[in-house]
N, C-alpha and C positions, 0 to 999 in steps of 0.2 A: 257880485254887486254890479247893475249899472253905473256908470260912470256919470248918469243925471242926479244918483241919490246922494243925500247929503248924510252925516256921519250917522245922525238920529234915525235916519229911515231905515239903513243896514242894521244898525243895532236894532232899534226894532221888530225889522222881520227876521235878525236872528232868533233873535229872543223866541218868536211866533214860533219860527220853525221846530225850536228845539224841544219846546211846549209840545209841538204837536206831534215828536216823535218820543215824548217821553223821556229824554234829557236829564238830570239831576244837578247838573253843572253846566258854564256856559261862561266861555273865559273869551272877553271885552280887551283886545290890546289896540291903544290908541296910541294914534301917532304920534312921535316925538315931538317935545316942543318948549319953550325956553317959558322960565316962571314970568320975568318981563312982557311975556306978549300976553295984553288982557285979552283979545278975540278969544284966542287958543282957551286959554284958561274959562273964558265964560264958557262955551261949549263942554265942559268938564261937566264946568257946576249944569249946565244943563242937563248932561246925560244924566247924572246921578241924580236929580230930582225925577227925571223920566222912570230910571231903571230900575231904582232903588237898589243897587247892590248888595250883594252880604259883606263884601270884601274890596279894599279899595288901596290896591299896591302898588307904591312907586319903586320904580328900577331904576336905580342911581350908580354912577360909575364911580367906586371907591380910590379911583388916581386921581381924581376932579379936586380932591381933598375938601378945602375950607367951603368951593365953590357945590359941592355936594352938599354939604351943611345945611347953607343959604336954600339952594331948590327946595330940598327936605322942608325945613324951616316954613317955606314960602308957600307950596303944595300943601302943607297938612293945615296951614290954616285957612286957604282958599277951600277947600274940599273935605277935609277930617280925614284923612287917612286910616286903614286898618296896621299898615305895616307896610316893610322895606326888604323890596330884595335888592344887595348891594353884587354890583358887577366887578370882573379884574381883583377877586381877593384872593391872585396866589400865592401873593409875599405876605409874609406875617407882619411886616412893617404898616400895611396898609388897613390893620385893625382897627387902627385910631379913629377913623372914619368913621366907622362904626356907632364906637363910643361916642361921638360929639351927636353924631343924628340921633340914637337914643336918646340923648342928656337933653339935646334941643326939641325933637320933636316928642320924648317921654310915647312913642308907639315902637313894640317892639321888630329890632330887624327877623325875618323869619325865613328867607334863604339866601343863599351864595352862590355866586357864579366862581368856576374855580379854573375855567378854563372855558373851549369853545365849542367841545360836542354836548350832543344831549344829556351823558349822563355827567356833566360838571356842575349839573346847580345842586346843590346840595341842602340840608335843613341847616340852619344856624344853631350853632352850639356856643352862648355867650363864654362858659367856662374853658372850652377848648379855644377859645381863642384868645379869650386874656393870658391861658400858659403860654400862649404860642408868641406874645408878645413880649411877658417877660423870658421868654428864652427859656420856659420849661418844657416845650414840647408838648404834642399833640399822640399819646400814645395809643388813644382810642378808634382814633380818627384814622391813623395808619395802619393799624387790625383790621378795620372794615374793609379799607382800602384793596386790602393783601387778600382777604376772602372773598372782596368782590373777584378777583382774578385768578383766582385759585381752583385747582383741580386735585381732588384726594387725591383719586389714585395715580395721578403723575406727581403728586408732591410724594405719595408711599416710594413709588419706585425709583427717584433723585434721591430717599433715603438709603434704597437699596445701594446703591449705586456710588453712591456718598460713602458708605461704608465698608466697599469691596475696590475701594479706589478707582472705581471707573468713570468715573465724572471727565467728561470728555466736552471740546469744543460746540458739540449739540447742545447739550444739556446748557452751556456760559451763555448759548446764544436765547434760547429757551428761557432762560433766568430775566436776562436784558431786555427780551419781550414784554415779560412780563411786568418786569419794572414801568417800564414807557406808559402799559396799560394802566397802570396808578397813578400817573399824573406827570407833571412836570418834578424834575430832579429838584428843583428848587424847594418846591413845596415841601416835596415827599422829607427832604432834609431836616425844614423847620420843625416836621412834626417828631421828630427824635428828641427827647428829652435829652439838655444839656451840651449838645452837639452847637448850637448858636453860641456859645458860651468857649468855646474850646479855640484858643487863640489863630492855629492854623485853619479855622472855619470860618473867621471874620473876613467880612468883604469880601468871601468866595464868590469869583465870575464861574457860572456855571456852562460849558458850553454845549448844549443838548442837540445839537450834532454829532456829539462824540460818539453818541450809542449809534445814531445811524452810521455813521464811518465803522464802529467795529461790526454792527451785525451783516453790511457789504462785505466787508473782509473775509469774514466768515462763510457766508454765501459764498463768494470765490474760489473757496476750497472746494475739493474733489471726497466724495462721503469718508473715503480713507484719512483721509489728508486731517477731518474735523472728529474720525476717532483713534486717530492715530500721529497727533502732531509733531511726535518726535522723530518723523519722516521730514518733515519741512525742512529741506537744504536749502542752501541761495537761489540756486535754478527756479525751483517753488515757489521761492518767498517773491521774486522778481516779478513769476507769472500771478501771483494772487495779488500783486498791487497794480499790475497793469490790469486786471481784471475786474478789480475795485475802483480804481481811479483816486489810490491812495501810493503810499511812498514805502521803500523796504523798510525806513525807520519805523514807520509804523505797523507796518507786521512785525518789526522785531519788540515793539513795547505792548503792543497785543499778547504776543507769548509769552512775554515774560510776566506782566500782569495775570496771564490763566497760570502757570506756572505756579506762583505765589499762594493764588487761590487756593490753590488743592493744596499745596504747604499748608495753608492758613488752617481750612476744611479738615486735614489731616492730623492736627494739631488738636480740633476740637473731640475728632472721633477715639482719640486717646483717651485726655482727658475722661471721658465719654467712659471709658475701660478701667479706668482705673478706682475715677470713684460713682458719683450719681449719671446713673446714663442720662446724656442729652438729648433730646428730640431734634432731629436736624430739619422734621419737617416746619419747627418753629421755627427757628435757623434761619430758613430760606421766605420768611412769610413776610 
């Protein structure tokens, strides 16, 4: 766009353009701007008598809270809104939001933003989110989450692996990856059925540096070192935190946390033996 055309012109010869190359969609993002200011707002109602849109979505910042509300509120009556996509929904506390823009402006909200890359806006799921406020959890939403970042045949063979006890520092670091790739730990938690409920979970500070500090740790290791941990002497443990830019205590709660793991892992693939076999590629999803 020239910097002489005004918002109608560019919309316009978008509009032309995309017409003329056969286009089916044609998505209109106008610049921010406060419900107070009538200038801003008349140029809306202009566009939209110009444009005629099919679809007419406000993107509202659900931390804003009551003041969200009010824009909502203010917007769908200057203009009729179609819907709402609500930005910053990755605490479940921040549902409310939601719910009061529905109630006030009766147009449904239809995405989420859940985070800051592209693939964090999501479709709104009203039921998933009312559990997730009363602390029922999000069990569906966490399935997808785990398949969006999932690979069969490396989750078959962490089966394998899983069950010939070789579950080793690669695979912990692998796992942790993967987790990160689903979202913030905060989230990922609320969508656990009953876990918000569970008294050592209330008021949890979550600090999601932690995973970066252990997957450096890990990295600092030498390929032996992360399939064969129980080489790690003091000497080692010295050199992989000077290497990390972490401390020996923290290599030493590192291991003993992977440690536990495989306990824990070990524990299930009994079970596992004894009566109904378990799937541990569920396990790990």
């Amino acid at each position: 766009a020239q910097n002489s055309q005004t918002p109608m012109e560019i919309c316009i010869n978008a509009l032309t353009e995309a017409r003329r190359r056969g286009y089916d969609a044609i998505i209109i993002d106008t610049a921010g701007r406060l419900h107070i200011d009538e200038k801003m707002m008349d140029e809306l109602k202009q566009l939209k008598e110009r444009l005629m849109p099919q679809e007419i979505l406000l993107v509202a910042d659900a931390m804003t809270g009551q003041d969200a509300v009010n824009i909502a509120k203010t917007f769908n009556q200057a203009l009729g809104i179609t819907g709402v996509i609500l930005t910053k929904m990755e605490g479940d506390a921040r549902g409310g939001a939601a719910l009061s823009i529905k109630a006030v402006t009766q147009k449904p909200i239809k995405f989420v933003g859940v985070g800051e890359k592209l693939n964090a806006l999501e479709v709104f799921y009203p039921d998933r989110v009312a559990s997730r406020i009363l602390g029922m959890g999000d069990i569906l939403s966490l399935i997808e989450k785990a398949e969006e970042t999932m690979d069969v045949q490396k989750a078959k063979e962490l089966e394998r692996k899983i069950r010939k006890s070789e579950f080793t520092l690669e695979d912990f670091r692998d796992q942790l990856r993967r987790i990160r790739k689903m979202g913030s730990l905060e989230q990922i938690l609320s969508m656990i059925p009953g876990l918000s409920q569970m008294k050592q979970f209330k008021n949890l500070q979550i600090d999601e540096r932690e995973l970066v500090r252990i997957e450096a740790i890990i990295n600092s290791m030498t390929k032996e070192e992360r399939l064969r941990p129980e080489i790690i002497n003091g000497k080692r443990r010295k050199r992989i935190a000077y290497g990390s830019g972490t401390t020996v205590q923290e290599i030493n709660r590192l291991l003993k946390n992977y440690n536990e793991t495989k306990k824990m892992i070990k524990s299930f693939t009994k079970k596992g033996k004894k009566g109904k076999r378990i799937n541990l590629i569920d396990f790990f999803h």
